[in-house]
N, C-alpha and C positions, 0 to 999 in steps of 0.2 A: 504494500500500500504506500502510496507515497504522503508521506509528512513532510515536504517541501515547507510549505506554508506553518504548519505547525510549530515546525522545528526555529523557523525564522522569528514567529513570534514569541515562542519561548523567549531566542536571543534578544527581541526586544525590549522584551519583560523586566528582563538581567538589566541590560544597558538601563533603562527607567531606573528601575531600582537603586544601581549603583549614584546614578545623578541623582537620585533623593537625598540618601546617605552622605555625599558628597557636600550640599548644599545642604544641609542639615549641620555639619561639621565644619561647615564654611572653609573649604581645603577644596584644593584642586582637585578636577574631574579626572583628571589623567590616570593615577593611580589605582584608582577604584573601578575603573574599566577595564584595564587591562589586565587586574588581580581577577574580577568578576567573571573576564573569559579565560583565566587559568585554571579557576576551579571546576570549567565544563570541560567538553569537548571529549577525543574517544578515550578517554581516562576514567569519562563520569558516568554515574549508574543511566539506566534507564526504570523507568517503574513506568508502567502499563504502554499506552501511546504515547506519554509524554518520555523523549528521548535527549537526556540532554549529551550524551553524545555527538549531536550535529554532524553525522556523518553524511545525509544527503544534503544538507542545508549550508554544510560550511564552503563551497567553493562560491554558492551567492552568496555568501555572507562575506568573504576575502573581496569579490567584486564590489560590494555596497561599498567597503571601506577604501579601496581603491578610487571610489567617485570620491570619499570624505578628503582624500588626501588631495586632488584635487578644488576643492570649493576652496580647502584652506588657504593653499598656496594663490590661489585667484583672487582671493576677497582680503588677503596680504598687499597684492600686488595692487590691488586697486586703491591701498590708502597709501601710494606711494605717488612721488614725481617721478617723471624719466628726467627731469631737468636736473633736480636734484640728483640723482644718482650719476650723472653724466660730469655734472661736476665735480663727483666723490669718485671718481674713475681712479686719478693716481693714491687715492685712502685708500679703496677696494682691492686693487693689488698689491700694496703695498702690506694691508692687514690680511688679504688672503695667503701669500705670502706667507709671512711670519705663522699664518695658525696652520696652514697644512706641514711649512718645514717643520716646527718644531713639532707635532704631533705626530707626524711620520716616524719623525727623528725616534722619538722615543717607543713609537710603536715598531718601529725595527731592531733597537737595543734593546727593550723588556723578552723579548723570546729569543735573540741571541744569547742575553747572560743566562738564560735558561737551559741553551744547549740544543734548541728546536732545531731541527730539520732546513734549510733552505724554505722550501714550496710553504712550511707552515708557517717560517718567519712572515714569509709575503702577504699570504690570508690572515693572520695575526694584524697586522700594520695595517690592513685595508679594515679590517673589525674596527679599528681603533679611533680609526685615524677622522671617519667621516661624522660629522653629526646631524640630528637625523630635522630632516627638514619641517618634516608634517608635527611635529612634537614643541618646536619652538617656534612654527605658526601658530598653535596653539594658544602656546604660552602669553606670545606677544598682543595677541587679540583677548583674550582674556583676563589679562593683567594691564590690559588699556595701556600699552607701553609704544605701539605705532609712530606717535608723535615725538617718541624722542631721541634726543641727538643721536644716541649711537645706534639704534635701530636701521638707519641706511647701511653703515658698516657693516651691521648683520649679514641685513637682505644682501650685500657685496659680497658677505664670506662662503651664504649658500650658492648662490648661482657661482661662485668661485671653486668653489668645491665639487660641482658636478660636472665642472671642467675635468679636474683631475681626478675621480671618479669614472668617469667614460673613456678616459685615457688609459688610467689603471686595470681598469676591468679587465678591458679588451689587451692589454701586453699580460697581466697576469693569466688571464680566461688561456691565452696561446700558451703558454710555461704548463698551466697546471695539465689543461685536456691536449696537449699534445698541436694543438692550431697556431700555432706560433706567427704574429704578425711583424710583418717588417717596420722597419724605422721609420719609411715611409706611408705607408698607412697611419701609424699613430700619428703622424705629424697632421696627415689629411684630417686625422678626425679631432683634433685640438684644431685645423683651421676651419671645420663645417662648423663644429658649437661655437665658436668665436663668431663667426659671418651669421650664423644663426639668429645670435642673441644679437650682434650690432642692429641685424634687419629691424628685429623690433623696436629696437630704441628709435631709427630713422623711420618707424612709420609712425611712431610715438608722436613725433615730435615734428612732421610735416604734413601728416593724414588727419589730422582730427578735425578738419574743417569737410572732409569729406565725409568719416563718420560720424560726425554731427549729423549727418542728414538724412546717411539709410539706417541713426536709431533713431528718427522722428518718427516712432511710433507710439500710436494712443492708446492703443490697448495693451493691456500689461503680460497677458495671455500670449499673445503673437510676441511682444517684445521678450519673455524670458525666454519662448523655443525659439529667439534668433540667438540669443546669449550662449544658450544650451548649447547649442548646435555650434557654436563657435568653439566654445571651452572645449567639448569633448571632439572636434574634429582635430583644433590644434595640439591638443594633449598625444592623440593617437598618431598624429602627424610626424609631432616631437621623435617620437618612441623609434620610427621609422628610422631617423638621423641619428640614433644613439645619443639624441637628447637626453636627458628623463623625463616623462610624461608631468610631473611635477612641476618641474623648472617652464615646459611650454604651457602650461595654466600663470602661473608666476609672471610670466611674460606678459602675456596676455591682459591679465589683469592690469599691467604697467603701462600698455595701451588706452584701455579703456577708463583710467583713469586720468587721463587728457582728455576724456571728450564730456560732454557738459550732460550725460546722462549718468555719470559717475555715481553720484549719489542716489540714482533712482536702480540701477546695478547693484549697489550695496543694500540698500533696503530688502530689495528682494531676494537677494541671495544668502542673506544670512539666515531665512533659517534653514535652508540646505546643509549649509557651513555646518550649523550646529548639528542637526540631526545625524549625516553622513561623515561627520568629523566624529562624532562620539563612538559608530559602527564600526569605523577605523582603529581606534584605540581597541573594544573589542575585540575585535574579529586578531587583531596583532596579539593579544594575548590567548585568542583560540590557538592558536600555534604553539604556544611554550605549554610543555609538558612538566610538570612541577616534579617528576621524580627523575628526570633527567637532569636534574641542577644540582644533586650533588659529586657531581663526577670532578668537577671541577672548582673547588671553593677558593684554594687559596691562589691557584693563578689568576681567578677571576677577580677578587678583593685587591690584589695588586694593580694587575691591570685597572681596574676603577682608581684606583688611590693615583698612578700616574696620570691618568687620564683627566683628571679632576686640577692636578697640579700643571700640568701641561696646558689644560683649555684656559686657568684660571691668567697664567704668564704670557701665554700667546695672548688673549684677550686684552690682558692689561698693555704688553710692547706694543701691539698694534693699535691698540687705543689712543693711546700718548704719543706715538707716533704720527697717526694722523690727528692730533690736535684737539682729541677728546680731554675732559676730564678723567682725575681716578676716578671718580665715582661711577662716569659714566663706559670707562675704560675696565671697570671692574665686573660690570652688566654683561658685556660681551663677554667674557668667560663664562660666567655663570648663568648666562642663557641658551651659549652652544651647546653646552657639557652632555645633554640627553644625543644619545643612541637609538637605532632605530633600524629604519627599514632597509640602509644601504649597508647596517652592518649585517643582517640577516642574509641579503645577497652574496655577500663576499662569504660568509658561514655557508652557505649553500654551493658554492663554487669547489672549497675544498672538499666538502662532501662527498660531494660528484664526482669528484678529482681522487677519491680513495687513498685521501690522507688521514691522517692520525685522527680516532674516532672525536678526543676528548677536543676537537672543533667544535663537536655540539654541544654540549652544555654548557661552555666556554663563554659561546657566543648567545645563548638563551640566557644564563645568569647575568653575566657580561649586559646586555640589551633591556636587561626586567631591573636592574640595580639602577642604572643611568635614566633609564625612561621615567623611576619613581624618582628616582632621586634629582634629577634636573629641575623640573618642575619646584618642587619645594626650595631649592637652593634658588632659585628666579625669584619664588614671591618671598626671600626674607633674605634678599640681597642686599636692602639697608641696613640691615641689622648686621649681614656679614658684613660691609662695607664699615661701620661705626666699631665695629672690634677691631679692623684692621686699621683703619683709622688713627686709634689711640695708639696700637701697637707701631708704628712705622709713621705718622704724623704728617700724613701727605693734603689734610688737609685744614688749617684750622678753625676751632668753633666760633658761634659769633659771641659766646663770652671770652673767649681768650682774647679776639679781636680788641672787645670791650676795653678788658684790662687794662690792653697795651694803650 
């Protein structure tokens, strides 16, 4: 009998629930969704037709949340300027930069001094190294943080990072499955996501007196399936170029926020956003198996403890480097730091790859640690900032000011 439907609404139930609990405890939604689909899935009982197994249910349940991670990165990109980020061009490189080398850096030395293998140093480093887009779109829209200074450097450091991600994939993907691409290839596909992303900036930023015109549309009906229909043609488009389908929503969004339906685009898409963003968080934690995570404890506890010290130093060089404050220098660490869906890809590659088993849990514990933990280190960033503060005196109060 098919329980499609059933099985779907069970997982809706879950998600509600966990947002109640959440906003009842006034804490982030992120945590609680992700735990919520850890404790289903084909681990969990069934009793009678109510199956929370999810075994028919779950690959539409991976696609729902698929759409979530696109609305986020769209309705990100729509409280942005291309002016502004065009201007933060030499910040963006500059701070993307500094957070990939140093984060590499040290995601290549933590499984060296360990003794790892070659193939699993690489997939190790690519675990580590990326942080997870859909997780600190989240964050930023939720913790009303859009409007501030360091938030373009962010949105700079993601789309910087899915540069070198498409780049890494595809030389590592040849190393591990034996496909090995030439010099030349990778060079082509760092110049296609380059010409990619420049395209939209130049339609950005010369086109919007045109679509100004084909969104002069009055009915809201016809106007969101022309939005639709855009968001998810360019998304699938992306994916085609070894874009990420993420970063071609992200874009998109950066368009249409130049054009003067901008605000009538965000109304109505937020509550997509929310719905298909929270599916997301689930449906990511339908995936991790809770008894798979202890295979690996204390290489995982490390790796987080580097990883956290890494995002925190890259965030801040690159901060002050381009002309942030600490405070605001301090945000960008503590808002990249969550893990996610491109560290599962690179976990899935060595898999594939018939490398060393303890990849899995590695990168399940590793992804479930950084995913809760990101989030809460973002909304009590002042509080971290005010201890380090006193500790290191980078900034001072306006009684000290007084005094003097």
């Amino acid at each position: 009998m098919d329980h499609l439907i059933l099985e779907t609404g069970i997982a809706f139930v879950l998600v509600a629930a966990a947002a109640l609990i959440a906003n009842k405890l006034k804490f982030s939604i992120i945590p609680f969704l992700i735990i919520a689909g850890m404790l289903v899935g084909p681990h969990a009982p069934k009793i009678g037709v109510f199956s929370l197994k999810f075994i028919e249910s779950a690959p539409f349940i991976n696609f729902l949340g698929r759409i979530g991670i696109l609305f986020l990165l769209f309705y990100l990109g729509l409280e942005f300027s291309t002016g502004k980020l065009l201007k933060s061009g030499k910040s963006i490189l500059l701070g993307g930069t500094v957070y990939i080398g140093m984060n590499f850096g040290l995601g290549i030395l933590y499984p060296l001094v360990l003794g790892f293998p070659l193939k699993e140093i690489l997939i190790i480093a690519g675990i580590t190294t990326v942080s997870s887009s859909a997780i600190v779109a989240k964050v930023l829209v939720d913790l009303r943080r859009t409007g501030n200074s360091e938030t373009e450097l962010i949105l700079g450091i993601i789309m910087f990072e899915d540069i070198f991600l498409a780049v890494y994939l595809s030389a590592v993907s040849g190393l591990i499955l034996g496909n090995s691409q030439s010099f030349g290839k990778s060079l082509l596909s760092i110049g296609i996501s380059l010409a990619y992303m420049i395209l939209f900036f130049v339609i950005a930023r010369f086109a919007a007196p045109l679509l100004n015109k084909l969104l002069r549309i009055r009915s809201d009906e016809i106007f969101i399936i022309v939005i639709f229909a855009s968001l998810f043609f360019i998304a699938g488009f992306s994916e085609t170029i070894h874009v990420a389908e993420a970063i071609g929503a992200l874009l998109l969004g950066l368009v249409y926020s130049e054009t003067t339906q901008a605000e009538r685009i965000e109304r109505l898409v937020i509550p997509f956003r929310d719905f298909f963003g929270a599916v997301f968080f689930f449906s990511f934690g339908l995936g991790i198996d809770p008894a798979q995570l202890g295979g690996a404890v204390w290489l995982t506890i490390g790796a987080v403890l580097i990883t956290v010290a890494g995002n925190f130093a890259a965030g801040l060089i690159g901060g002050r480097l381009s002309g942030l404050s600490y405070k605001a220098s301090t945000n960008i660490g503590l808002t990249i730091v969550s893990r996610g869906e491109f560290s599962i890809i690179m976990a899935n590659l060595g898999i594939v790859g018939g490398l060393m088993p303890v990849l899995k849990p590695f990168s399940a514990l590793y992804v479930l640690i950084l995913a809760i933990l990101g989030p809460i280190m973002t909304k009590e960033s002042k509080k971290i900032f005010a201890l380090l503060n006193r500790i290191f005196k980078w900034q001072r109060t306006q009684k000290t000011r007084a005094a003097e």
